[in-house]
DRENRORO-75215 format. One line per field, with one value per residue: residue number from 1; residue in one letter; x, y, z of N, C-alpha, C in turn. Coordinates in nm, 2 decimals, always signed. Example, Ala and Ser with C-alpha at 12.3 -4.5 7.8 and 13.67 -1.06 7.14 Angstrom:
BEGIN
num [1 2]
residuo [A S]
n.X [+1.32 +1.28]
n.Y [-0.57 -0.22]
n.Z [+0.78 +0.71]
ca.X [+1.23 +1.37]
ca.Y [-0.45 -0.11]
ca.Z [+0.78 +0.71]
c.X [+1.32 +1.29]
c.Y [-0.33 +0.00]
c.Z [+0.78 +0.79]
***
This chain:
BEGIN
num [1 2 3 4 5 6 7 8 9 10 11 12 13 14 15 16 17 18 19 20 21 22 23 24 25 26 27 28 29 30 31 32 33 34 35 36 37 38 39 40 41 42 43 44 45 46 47 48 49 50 51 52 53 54 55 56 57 58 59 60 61 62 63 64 65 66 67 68 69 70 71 72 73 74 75 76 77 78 79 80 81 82 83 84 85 86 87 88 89 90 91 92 93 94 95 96 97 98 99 100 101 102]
residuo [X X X X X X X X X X X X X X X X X X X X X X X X X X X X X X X X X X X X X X X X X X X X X X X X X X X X X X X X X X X X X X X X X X X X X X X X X X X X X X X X X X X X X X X X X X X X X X X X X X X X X X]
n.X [+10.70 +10.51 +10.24 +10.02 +10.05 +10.21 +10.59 +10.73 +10.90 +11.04 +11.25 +11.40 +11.71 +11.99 +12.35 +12.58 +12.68 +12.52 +12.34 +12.41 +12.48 +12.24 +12.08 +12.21 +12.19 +11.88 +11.74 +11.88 +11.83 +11.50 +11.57 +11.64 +11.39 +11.22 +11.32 +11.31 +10.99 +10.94 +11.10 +10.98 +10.70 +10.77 +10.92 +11.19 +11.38 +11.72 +11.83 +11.98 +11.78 +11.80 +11.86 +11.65 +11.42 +11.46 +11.43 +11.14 +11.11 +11.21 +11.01 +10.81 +10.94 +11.09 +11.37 +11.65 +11.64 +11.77 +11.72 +11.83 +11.91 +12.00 +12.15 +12.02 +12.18 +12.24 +12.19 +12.38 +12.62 +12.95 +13.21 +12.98 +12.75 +12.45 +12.24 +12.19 +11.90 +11.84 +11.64 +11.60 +11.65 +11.43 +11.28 +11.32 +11.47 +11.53 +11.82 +12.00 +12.22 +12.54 +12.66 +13.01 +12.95 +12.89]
n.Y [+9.69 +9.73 +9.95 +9.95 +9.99 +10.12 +10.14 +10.09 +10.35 +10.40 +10.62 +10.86 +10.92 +11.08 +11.12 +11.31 +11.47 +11.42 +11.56 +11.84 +11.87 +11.88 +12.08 +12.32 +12.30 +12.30 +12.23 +11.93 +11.87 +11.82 +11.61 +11.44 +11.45 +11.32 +11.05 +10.92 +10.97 +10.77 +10.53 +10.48 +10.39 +10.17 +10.19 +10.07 +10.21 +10.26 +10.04 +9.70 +9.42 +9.18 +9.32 +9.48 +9.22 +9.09 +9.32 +9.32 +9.10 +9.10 +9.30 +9.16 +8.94 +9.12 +9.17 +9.37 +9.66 +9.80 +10.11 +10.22 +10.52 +10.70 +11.01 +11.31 +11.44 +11.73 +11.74 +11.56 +11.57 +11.69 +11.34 +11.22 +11.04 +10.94 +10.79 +10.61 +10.46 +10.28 +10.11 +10.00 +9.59 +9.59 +9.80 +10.03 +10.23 +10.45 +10.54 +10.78 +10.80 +10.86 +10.64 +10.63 +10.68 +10.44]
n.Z [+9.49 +9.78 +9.88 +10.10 +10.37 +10.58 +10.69 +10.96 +11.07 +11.38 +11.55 +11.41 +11.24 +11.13 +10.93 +11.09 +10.86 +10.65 +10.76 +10.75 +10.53 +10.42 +10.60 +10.46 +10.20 +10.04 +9.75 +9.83 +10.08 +10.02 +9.86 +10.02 +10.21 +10.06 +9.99 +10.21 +10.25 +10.01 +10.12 +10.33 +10.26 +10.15 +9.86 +9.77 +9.62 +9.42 +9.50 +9.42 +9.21 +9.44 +9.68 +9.68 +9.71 +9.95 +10.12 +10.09 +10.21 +10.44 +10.54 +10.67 +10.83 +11.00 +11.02 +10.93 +10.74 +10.41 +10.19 +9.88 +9.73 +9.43 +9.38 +9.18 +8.92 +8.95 +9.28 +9.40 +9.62 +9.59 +9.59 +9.69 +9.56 +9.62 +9.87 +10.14 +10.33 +10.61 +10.79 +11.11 +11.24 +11.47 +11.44 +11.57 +11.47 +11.24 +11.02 +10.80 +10.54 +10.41 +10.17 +10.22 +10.53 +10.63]
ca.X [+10.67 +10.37 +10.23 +9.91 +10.08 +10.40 +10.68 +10.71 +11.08 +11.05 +11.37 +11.45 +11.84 +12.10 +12.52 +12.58 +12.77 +12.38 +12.27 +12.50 +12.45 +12.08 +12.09 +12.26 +12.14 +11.71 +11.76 +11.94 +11.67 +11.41 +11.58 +11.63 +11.29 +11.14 +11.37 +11.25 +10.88 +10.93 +11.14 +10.82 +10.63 +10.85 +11.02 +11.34 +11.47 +11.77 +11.86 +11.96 +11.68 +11.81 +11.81 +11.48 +11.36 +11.52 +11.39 +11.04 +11.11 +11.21 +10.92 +10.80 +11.00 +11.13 +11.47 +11.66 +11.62 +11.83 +11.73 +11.96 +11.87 +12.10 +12.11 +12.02 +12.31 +12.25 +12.16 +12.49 +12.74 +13.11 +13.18 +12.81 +12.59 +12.34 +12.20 +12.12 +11.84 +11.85 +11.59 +11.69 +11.51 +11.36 +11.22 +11.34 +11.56 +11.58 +11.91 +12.00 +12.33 +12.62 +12.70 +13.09 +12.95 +12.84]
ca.Y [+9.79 +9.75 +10.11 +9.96 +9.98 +10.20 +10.08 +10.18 +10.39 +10.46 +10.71 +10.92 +11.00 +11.10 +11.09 +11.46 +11.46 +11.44 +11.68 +11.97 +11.92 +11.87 +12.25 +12.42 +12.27 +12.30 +12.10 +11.79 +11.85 +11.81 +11.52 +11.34 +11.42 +11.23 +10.92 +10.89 +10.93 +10.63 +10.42 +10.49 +10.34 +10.08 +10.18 +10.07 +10.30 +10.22 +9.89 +9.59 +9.36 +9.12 +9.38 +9.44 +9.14 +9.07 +9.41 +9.29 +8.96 +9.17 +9.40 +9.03 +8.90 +9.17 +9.18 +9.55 +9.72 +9.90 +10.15 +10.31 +10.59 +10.79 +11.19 +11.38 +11.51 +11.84 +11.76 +11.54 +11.66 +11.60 +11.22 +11.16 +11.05 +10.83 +10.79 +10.51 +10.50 +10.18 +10.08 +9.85 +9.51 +9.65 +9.92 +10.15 +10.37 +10.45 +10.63 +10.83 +10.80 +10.84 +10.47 +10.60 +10.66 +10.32]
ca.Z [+9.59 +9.83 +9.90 +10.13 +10.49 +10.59 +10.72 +11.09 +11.10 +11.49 +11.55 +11.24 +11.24 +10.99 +11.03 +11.09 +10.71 +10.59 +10.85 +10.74 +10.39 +10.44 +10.62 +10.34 +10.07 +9.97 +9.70 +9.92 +10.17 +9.98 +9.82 +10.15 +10.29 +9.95 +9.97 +10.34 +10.23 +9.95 +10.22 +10.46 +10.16 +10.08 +9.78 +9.78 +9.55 +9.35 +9.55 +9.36 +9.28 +9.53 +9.80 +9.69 +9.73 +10.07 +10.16 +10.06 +10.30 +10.58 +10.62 +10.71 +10.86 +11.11 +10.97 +10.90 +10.55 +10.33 +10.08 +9.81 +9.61 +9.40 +9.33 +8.99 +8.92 +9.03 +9.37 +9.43 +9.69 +9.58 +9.58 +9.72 +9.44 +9.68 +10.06 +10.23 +10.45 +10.70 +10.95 +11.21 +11.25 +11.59 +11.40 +11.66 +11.45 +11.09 +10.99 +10.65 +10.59 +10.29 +10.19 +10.32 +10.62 +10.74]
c.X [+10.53 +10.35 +10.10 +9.96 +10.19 +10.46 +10.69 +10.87 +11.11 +11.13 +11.42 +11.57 +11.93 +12.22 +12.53 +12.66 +12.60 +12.29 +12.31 +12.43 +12.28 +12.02 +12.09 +12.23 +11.97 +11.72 +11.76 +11.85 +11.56 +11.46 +11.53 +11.51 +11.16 +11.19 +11.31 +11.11 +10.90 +10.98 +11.03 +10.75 +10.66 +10.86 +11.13 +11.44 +11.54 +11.83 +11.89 +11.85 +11.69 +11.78 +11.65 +11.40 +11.38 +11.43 +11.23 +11.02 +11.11 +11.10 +10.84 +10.79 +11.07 +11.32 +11.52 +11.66 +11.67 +11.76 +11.89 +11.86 +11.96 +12.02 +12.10 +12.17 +12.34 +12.24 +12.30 +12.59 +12.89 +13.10 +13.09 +12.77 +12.46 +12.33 +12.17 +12.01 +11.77 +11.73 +11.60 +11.55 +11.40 +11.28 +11.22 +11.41 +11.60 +11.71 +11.92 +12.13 +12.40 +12.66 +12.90 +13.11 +12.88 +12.98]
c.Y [+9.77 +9.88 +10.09 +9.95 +10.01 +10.12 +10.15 +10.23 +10.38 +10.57 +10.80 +10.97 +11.03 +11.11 +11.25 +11.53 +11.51 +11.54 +11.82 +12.02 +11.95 +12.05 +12.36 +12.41 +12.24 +12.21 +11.99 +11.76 +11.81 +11.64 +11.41 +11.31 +11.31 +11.10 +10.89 +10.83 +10.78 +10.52 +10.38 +10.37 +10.25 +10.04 +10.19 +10.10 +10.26 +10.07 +9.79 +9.50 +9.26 +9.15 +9.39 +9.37 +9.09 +9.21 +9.38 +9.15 +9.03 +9.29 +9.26 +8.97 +8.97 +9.17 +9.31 +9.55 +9.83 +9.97 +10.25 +10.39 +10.71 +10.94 +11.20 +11.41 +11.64 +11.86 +11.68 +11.57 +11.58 +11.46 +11.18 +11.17 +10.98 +10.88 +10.68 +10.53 +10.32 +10.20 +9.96 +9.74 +9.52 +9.73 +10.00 +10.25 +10.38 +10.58 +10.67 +10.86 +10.83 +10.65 +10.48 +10.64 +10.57 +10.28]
c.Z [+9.65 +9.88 +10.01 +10.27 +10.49 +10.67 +10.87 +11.08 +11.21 +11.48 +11.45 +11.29 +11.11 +11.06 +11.02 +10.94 +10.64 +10.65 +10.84 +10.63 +10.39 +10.47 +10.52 +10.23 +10.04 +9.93 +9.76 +10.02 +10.16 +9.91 +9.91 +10.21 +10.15 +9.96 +10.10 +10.33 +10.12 +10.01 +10.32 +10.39 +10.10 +9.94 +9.83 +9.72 +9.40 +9.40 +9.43 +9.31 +9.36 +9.62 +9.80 +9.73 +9.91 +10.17 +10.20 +10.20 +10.44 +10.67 +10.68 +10.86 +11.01 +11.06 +10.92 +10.75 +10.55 +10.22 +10.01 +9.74 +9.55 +9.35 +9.23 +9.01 +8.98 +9.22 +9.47 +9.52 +9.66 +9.53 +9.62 +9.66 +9.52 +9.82 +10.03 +10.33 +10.49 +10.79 +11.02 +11.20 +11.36 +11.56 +11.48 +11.58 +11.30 +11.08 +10.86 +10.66 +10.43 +10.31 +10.23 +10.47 +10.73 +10.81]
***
């Protein structure tokens, strides 16, 4: 993880599935707006360490990046244990997404 230069997001979006729960749920909100700050900061969470590494190439490189990071358990919704949060290689538009709604 390098922490000495953020990651530029541009766009901040979420799939409206993350935007509901996000609303209703503190907890999940609070989760989401922390996985964002460590993606800013490039942690890449729970990622693979392949993705990792790839991740690591692409702040580089100009290439899009995935993070994963999974929920405590309490903070979980239903079958959603994780988010994704993607930013494009343009860096125009980071999304926060459930990984079944890519």
């Amino acid at each position: 993880m390098n922490t000495t230069k953020t990651l530029p997001l541009g766009q901040i979006a979420m799939t409206s599935r993350v935007a509901t729960i996000k609303k209703r749920n503190a907890l999940f909100s609070t989760f989401v707006e922390k996985c964002l700050h460590r993606h800013n900061y490039k942690d890449w969470g729970d990622a693979n360490h392949h993705d990792k590494e790839c991740n690591d190439l692409a702040v580089t490189t100009g290439s899009r990046i995935i993070s994963v990071y999974k929920a405590p358990f309490y903070i979980a919704h239903s079958d959603e244990n994780s988010i994704w949060i993607i930013t494009e290689a343009d860096r125009s538009v980071t999304t926060i997404l459930f990984p079944s709604d890519y």
